[in-house]
N, C-alpha and C positions, 0 to 999 in steps of 0.2 A: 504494500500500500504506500504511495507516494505521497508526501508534505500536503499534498494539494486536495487530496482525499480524507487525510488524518483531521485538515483541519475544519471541512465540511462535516465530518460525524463527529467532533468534539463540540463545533459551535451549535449542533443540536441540542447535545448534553446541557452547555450553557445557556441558549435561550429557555429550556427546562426550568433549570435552577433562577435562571430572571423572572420565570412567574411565579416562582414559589416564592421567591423574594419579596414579588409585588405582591400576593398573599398576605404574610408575615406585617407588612408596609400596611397592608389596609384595616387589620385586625388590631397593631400596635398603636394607632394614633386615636381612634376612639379611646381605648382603654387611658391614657394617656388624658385625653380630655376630661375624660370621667374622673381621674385624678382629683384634676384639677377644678373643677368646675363641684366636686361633690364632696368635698376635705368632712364637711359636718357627717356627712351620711356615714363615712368610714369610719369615720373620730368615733362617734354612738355604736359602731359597729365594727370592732377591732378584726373581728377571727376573718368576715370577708374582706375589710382592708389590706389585711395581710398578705392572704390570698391573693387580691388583682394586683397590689405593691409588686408581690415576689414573679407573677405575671409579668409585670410590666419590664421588672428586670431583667426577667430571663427574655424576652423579648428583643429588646432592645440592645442586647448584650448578641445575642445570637442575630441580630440583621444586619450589627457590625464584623463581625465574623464570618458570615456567607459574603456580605460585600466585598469586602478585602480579598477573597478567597475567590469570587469572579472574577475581580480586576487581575490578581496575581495570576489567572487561568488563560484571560484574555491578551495580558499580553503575552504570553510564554507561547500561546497560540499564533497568534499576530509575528511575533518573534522568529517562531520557526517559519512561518512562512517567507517570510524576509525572508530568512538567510537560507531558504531553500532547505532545510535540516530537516531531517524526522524526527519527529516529536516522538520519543520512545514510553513515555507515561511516567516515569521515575517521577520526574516531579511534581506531574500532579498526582500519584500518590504522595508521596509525602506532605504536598498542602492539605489534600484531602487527612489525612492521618492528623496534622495539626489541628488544623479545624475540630473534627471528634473528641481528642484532646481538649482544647479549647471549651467546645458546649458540655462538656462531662464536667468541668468543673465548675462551668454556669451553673447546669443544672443543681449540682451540690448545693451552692452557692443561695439558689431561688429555693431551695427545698426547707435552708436554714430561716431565710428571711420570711416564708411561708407560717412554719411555727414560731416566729419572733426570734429568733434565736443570732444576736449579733455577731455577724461573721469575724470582725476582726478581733474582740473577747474570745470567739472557739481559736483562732488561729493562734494566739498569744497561750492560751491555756494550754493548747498542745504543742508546743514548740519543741519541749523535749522531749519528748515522744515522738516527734516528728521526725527529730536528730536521732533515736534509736531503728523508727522506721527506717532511715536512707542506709543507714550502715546495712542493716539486715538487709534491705533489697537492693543492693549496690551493684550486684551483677546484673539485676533487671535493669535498672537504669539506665550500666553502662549500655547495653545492649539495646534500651529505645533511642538514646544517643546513636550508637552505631549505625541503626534503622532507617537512622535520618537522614547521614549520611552519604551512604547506600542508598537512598531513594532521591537523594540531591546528584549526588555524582552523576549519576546521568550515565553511569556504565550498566550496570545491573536493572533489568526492568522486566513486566512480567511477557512469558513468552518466550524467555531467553533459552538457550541450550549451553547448557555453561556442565562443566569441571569443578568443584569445590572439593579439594582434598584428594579424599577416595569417594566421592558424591559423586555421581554425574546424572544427569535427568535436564527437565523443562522444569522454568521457574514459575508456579501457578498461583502464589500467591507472598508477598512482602510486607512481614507484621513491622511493630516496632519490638519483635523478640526474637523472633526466627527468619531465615524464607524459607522457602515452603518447595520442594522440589518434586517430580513426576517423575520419578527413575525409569531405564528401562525393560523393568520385569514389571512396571506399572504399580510399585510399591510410592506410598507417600513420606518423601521421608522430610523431614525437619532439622535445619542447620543452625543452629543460635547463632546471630548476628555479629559475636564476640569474634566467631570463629571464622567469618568471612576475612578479617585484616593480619590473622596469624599464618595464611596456608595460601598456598598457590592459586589463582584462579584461571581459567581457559573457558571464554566466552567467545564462542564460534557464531553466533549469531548477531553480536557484536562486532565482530572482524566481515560477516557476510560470508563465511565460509561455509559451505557446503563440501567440503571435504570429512571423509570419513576414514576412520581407520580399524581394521581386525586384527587382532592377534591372535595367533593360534601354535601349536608344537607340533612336530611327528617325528616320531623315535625314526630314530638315525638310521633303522636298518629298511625302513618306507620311503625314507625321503628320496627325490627325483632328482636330478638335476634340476638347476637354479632355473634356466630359462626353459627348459620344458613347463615347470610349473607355473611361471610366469604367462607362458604366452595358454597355458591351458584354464587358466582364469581370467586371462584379460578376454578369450573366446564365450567363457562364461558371461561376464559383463557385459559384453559386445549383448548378446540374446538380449538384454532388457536395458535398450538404447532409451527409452520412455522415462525408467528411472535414473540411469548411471550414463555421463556424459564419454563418447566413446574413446577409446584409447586413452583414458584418465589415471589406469590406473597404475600403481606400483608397486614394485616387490622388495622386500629389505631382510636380511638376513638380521636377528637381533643378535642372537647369541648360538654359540654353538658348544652343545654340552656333551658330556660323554652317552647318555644317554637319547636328549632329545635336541633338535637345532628348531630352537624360535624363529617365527618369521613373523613379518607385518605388513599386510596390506593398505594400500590406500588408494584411496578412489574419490573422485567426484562426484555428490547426485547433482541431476538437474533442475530440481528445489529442495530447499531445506523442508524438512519433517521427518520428524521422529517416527513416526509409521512406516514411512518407507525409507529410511536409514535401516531401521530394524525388519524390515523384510531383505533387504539387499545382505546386512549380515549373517541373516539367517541361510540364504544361501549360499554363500561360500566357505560358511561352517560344515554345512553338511556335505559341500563338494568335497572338503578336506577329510571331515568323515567317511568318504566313498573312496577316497584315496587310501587309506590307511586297513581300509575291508578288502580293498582288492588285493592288497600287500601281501596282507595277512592271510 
């Protein structure tokens, strides 16, 4: 999908979010008048004073928040288009993820001022407790920090086909705790965020790579010559010119043991997808298993 398509389905999203807005806009300034115009009625009647008060705040605290978070949308959108870039979504998740943040502690916030309950007195009362919570959740923290990061860099985003460690999968979702990966046995696995800045990464869908690689061994007493094998997979690949781009691919000797000599294939598809990366692997595993039956 090209900058120019990214930014027609996102400014959908955003005139969405504009009328929720305008929503929000028409419901907050009656409430707001009623304030003002009705101070005796609420004065005489504390418990629903409260109520529309803590209303009002969370209101109005939340239309400053989605605004912000349009504008911040709209140009990042506007942005990429200028400069001809794909908008990869990193950062507007992570606005998005602010924002949540953001009304989570509104809400607390309007929940206190609801039952009377003066937010800066709670805040001062727990302060040391507050300093014991942070120690105790510190590696949470670090790791929403981390989150942020990660979703600002503008490397990692979701969609991606990335390496992490000994991870490798599509990245389906990016908390502020973990991301979230789609391996390929179709398992879900989860990487804490801490972990993405201490280990390696290989993001092929970030480079636009559609290059793939097999590994595989066969005991030294099956193994072929180098370029008989070669040219009898690259025949292979040739067959399914639909997926694997022709004459792509390559042959590499890793290691050669007393027992077994490593190789590694590499190849081109002619689109990225994990579907058909993992069907293409799948067969020239079982070619190399066919090889090793016939040996035998």
């Amino acid at each position: 999908m090209n900058s120019q398509q990214e930014y027609i389905k996102q400014s959908i999203h955003l005139k969405k979010d504009l009328l929720i807005l305008v929503i929000k806009i028409i419901v907050f300034i009656p409430i707001t008048y009623s304030l003002v115009a009705n101070q005796d009625y609420y004065t005489h009647k504390p418990v629903i004073g409260h109520l529309v008060y803590a209303l009002n705040v969370f209101l109005s605290s939340n239309i400053l928040i989605s605004s912000t978070r349009i504008i911040l949308l709209s140009w990042y959108k506007r942005r990429s288009l200028y400069f001809h870039t794909s908008s990869r979504g990193s950062f507007v998740l992570g606005i998005n993820r602010i924002a949540s943040v953001l009304n989570a502690i509104v809400i607390i916030f309007s929940v206190m001022l609801a039952f009377n309950i003066n937010p800066k007195d709670f805040l001062t009362s727990i302060t040391i407790v507050a300093a014991a919570i942070a120690l105790i959740f510190k590696d949470y923290i670090t790791n929403m920090i981390s989150g942020l990061i990660i979703m600002f860099s503008d490397q990692l985003t979701l969609g991606d086909y990335v390496k992490i460690g000994d991870y490798q999968g599509q990245i389906v979702d990016i908390t502020l705790v973990n991301i979230v990966i789609n391996n390929d046995d179709d398992d879900i696995v989860m990487v804490p965020n801490n972990f993405v800045f201490t280990t390696n990464i290989v993001n092929q869908s970030f480079q636009n790579s559609r290059k793939v690689s097999v590994e595989f061994e066969l005991p030294t007493q099956y193994t072929m010559d180098r370029e008989d094998l070669k040219n009898l997979l690259n025949d292979l690949l040739n067959k399914h010119s639909n997926e694997v781009l022709e004459n792509s691919m390559k042959l590499k000797i890793l290691t050669v043991q007393k027992d077994v000599v490593k190789y590694k294939v590499q190849f081109t598809l002619t689109n990225l997808g994990k579907t058909q990366s993992q069907f293409i692997k799948n067969i020239v595993l079982n070619e190399v298993l066919k090889i090793g039956k016939e040996n035998n």
